[in-house]
C-alpha positions in Angstrom: 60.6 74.0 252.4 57.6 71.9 253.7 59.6 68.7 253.4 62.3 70.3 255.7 60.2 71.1 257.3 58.1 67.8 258.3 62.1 66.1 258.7 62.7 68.9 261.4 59.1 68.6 263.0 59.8 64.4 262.9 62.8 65.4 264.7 61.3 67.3 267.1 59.0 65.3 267.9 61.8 62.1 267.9 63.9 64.3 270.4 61.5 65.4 272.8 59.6 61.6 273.3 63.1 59.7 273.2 64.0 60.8 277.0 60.5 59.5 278.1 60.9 56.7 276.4 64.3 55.8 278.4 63.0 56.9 281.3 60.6 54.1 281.1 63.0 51.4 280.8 63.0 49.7 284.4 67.2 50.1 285.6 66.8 45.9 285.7 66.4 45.5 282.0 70.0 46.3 281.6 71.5 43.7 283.4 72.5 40.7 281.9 73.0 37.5 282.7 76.0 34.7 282.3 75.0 31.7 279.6 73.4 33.9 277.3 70.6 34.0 280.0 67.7 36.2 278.6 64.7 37.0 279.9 61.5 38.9 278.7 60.0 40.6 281.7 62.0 42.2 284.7 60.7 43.8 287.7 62.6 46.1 290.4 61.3 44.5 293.4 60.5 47.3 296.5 62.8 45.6 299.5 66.8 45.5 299.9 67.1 46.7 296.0 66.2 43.3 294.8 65.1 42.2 290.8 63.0 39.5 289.2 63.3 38.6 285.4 61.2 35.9 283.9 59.5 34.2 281.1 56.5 32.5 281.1 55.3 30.0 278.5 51.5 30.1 278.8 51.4 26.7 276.8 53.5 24.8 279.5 53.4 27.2 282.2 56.9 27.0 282.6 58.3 29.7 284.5 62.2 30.3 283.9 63.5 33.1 286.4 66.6 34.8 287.6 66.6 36.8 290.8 68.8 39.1 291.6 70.5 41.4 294.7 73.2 42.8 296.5 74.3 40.3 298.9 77.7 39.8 301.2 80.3 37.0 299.3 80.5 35.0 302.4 76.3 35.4 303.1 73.3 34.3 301.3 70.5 34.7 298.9 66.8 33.5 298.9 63.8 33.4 296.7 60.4 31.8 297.4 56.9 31.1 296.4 54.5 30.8 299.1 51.4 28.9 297.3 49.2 29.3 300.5 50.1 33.0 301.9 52.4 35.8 301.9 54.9 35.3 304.5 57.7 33.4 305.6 56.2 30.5 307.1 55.1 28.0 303.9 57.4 29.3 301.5 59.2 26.8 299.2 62.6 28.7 298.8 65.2 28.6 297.2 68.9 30.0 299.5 72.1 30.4 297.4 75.1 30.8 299.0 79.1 30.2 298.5 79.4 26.2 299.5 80.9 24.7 296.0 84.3 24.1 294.8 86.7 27.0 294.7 83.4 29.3 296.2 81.1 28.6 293.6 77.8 29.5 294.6 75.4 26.6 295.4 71.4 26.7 295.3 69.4 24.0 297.7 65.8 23.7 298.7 64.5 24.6 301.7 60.7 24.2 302.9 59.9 26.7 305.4 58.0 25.7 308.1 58.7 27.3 311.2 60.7 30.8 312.4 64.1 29.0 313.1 67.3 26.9 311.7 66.3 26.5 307.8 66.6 22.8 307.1 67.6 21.7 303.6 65.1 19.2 302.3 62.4 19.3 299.2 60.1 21.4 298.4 56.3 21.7 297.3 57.0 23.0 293.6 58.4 21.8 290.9 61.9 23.3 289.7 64.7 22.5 287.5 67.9 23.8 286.1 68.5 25.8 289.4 72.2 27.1 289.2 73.6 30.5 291.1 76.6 32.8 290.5 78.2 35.8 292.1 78.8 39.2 290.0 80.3 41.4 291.5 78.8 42.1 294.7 75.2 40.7 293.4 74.5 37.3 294.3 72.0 35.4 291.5 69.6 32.8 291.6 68.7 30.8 288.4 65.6 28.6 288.0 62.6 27.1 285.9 59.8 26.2 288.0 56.6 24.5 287.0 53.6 26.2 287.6 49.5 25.3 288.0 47.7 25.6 284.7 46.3 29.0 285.0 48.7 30.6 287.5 49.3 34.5 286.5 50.7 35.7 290.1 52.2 34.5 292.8 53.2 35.8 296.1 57.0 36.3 296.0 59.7 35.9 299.5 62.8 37.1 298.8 65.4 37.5 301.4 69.0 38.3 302.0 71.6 37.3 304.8 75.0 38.0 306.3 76.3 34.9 307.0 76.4 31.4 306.3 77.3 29.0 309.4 78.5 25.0 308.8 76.4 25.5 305.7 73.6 26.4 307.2 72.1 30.2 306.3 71.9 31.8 309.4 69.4 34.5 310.8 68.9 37.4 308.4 68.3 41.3 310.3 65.3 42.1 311.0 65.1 45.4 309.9 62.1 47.0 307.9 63.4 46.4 304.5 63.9 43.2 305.8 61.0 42.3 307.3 58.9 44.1 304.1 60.7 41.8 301.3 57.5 40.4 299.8 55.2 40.9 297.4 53.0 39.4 294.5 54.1 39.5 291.4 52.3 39.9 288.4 53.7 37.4 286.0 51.1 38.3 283.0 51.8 42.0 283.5 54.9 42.2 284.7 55.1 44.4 287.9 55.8 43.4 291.5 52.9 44.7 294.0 53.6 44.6 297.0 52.4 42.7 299.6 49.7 44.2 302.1 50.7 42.0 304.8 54.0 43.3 304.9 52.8 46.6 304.3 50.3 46.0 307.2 52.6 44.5 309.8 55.7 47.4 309.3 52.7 50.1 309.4 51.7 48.2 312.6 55.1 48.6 314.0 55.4 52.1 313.5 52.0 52.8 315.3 53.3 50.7 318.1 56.9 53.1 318.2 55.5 56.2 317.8 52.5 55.5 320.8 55.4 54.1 323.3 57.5 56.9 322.5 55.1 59.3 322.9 53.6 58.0 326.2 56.8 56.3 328.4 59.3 58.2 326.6 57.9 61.8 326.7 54.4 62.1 328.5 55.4 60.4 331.6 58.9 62.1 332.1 57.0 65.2 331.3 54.6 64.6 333.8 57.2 63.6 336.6 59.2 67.0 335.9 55.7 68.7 336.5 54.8 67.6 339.7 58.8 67.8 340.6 59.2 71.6 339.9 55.8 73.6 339.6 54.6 72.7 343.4 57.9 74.6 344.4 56.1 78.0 343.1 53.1 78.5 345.7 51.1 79.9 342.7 51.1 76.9 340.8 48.6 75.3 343.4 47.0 73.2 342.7 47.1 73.5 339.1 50.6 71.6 339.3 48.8 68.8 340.5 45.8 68.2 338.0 48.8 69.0 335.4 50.4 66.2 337.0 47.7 63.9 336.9 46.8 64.9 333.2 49.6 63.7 331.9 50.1 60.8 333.5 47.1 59.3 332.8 47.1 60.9 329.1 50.3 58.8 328.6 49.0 55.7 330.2 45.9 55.5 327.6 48.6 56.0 325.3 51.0 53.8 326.3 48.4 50.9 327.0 47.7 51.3 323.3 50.9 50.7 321.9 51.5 47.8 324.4 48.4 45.8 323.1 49.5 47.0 319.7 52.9 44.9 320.6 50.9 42.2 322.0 49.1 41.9 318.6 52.5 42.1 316.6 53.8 39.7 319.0 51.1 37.5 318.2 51.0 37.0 314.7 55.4 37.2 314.1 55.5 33.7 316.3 58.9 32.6 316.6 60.4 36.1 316.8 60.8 37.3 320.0 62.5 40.1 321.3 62.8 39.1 324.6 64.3 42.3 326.6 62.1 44.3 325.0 59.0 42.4 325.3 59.8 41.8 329.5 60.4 45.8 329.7 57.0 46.2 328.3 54.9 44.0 330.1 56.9 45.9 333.6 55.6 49.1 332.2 52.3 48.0 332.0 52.3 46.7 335.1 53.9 49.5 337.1 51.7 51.6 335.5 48.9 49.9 336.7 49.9 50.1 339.8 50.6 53.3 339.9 47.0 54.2 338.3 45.4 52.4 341.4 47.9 54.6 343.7 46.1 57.4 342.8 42.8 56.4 344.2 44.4 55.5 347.8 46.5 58.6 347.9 46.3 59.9 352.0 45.7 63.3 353.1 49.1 65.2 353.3 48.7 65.3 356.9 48.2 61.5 357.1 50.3 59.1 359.5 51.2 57.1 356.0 51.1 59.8 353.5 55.4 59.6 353.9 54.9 55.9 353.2 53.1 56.7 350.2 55.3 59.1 349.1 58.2 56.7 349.4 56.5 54.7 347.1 54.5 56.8 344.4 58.0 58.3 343.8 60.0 55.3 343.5 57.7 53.4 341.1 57.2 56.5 339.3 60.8 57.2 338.1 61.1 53.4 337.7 58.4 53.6 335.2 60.8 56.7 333.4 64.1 55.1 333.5 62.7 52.0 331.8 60.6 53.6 329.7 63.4 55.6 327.8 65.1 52.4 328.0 62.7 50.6 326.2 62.2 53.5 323.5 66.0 52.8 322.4 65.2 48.8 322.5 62.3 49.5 320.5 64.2 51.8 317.9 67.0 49.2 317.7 64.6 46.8 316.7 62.6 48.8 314.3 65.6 50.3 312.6 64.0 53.2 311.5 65.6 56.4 309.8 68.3 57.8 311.6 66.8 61.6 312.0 63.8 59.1 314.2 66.5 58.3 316.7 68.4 61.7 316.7 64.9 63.2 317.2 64.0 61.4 320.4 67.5 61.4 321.5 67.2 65.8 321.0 63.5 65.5 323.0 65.0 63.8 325.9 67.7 66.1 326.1 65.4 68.9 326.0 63.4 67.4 329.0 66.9 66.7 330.9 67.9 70.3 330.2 64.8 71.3 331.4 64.7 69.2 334.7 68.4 70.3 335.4 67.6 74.3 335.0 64.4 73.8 337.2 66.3 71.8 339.9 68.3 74.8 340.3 65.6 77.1 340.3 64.0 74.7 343.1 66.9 75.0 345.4 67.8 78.5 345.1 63.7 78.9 346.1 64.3 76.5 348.6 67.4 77.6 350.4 66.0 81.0 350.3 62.4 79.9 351.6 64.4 78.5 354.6 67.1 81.4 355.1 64.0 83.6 355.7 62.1 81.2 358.0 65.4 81.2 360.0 65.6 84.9 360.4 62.0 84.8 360.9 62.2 82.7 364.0 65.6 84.1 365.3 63.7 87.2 365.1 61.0 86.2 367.2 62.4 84.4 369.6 65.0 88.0 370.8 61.8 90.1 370.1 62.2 93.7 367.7 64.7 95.2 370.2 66.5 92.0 370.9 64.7 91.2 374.0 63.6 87.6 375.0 60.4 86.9 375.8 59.0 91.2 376.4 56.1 91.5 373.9 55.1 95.0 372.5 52.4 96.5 373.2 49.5 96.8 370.0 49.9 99.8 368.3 46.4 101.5 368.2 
């Protein structure tokens, strides 16, 4: 009894650590590889569901590597080491693509040194055996590369692309996953960290959407639809107007921050410009400026130029709305967030339009009726209380 009993608690024990221990297994390890390709160390890489297997002689510091990801037939793969930092520019890369006989897939070196046309040329490391293949719908890159005595990480590019143009890759997207796809990799102990810079620059991005949506998408239309429709309820003075004025400049602070924030982006992603977007921006800011200093040389409503004013606080204003919305969708085009971001703003907006639509009526109804009574006001004092032109009545006592 106490040896079945040991067997069943062995099995037990077998039974319960067996899922863990699959669990573990990284969904990379099970891929494998044409030429009896094997490699000891895989990594699932974070960005546009990319893999890097490797092994690494310590005694030569040979590095032999395969990476791995979805990619279109007719577009292209890259890998690249960046020896000096973590982004695009500097990388030496490797791009495979469809370009050999009968469609093979081809691998040539590309030293990146500007945002722009890649140029095929050599490159700053030392690699052999580089060879490529096409699985499926996962394009592969195959490589040995030479490294520094000593070298245990090194800060991993990886891109993908859609098309391939004359032989030349073209411009990948630029969305997040996109625009994230680098890290360092651990080569010792064989995880991919990924990169703070990318990390940084995407969190950057997000700041700089959500404070422009905020401030020209929602604040200032909110503000506008305040001093539209409250000032037509006689109650509302003049708390309408500081209302007003709240939110407008509330959304300017706001708005001024996520334009320097764009500024900043702007300034360290040289060679990626988004030009409508960018020109929008700097008219906001402008605009808004303007319409800031407005305030301060506002006439008195009984002022000779106060319609003047008017004219123009009112067309700058909804200028500053119509392109600030526009921008929004510019800006969410280019970030490429998750849809629900998009279908959120789009439901605010509505909301706001629904609102401004419901309160127009409102205002005309009070307005029509303001002026039907003024009418019978002044027909009514012009033919006197017993229809009489002109014969006042005497005061009662």
């Amino acid at each position: 009894m106490e040896i079945h009993g040991f067997f069943f608690l062995f099995f037990l024990i077998f039974t319960l650590l067996l899922p863990s221990q699959s669990a573990a297994i990284s969904p990379c390890a099970s891929r494998t590889f044409s030429s009896n390709r094997v490699f000891s160390t895989c990594a699932a890489l974070p960005h546009l569901s990319a893999s890097l297997h490797w092994t690494l002689d310590p005694s030569t510091t040979l590095l032999s590597l395969a990476f791995a990801a979805p990619a279109p037939s007719d577009g292209w793969l890259a890998w690249a080491v960046n020896p000096t930092a973590d982004g695009m520019i500097g990388s030496q890369t490797l791009i495979a693509f469809r370009g050999g006989p009968s469609g093979a897939v081809v691998v040539k070196t590309y030293n990146i040194t500007s945002y722009g046309p890649v140029k095929e040329g050599p490159i700053g490391i030392d690699v052999s055996d580089v060879a490529g293949e096409y699985v499926g719908s996962e394009m592969r890159i195959f490589a040995k590369v030479k490294l520094a005595r000593g070298t245990t990480k090194v800060n991993g590019v990886w891109q993908v692309g859609e098309s391939v143009a004359d032989g030349v890759p073209a411009k990948h997207a630029f969305a997040a996953d996109n625009l994230a796809a680098k890290g360092v990799v651990d080569l010792v102990k064989g995880v991919s960290v990924g990169g703070g810079g990318g990390n940084s620059v995407l969190r950057k991005k997000n700041i700089h959407g959500v404070l422009n949506a905020v401030s020209w998408g929602i604040l200032l239309p909110l503000g506008a639809i305040i001093a539209r429709y409250l000032k037509t309820f006689k109650s509302a003075d003049p708390a309408w107007f500081y209302l007003h004025v709240s939110c407008q400049l509330i959304g300017y602070a706001v708005g001024v921050a996520g334009w320097a924030t764009g500024l900043n982006l702007g300034s360290k992603s040289k060679g990626i410009q988004y030009t409508t977007h960018r020109n929008i921006g700097i008219t906001l800011f402008a605009l808004g400026t303007v319409q800031l200093f407005a305030l301060f040389l506002r006439p008195n409503k009984d002022h000779k130029y106060r319609l003047y004013w008017n004219i123009y606080h009112h067309s700058v204003g909804y200028t500053v709305i119509v392109l600030g919305v526009v921008n929004v969708f510019k800006g969410l085009q280019i970030l490429q967030p998750l849809h629900k971001w998009k279908e959120a703003y789009i439901v605010v907006i509505c909301i706001l339009a629904g609102i401004a639509v419901l309160l127009e009526v409102v205002t005309w109804i009070i307005v029509l009726r303001r002026k039907s009574d003024k009418s019978s006001g002044a027909h009514d004092g012009a033919n006197g209380a017993n229809g009489r032109r002109g014969v006042q009545q005497p005061l009662s006592a």
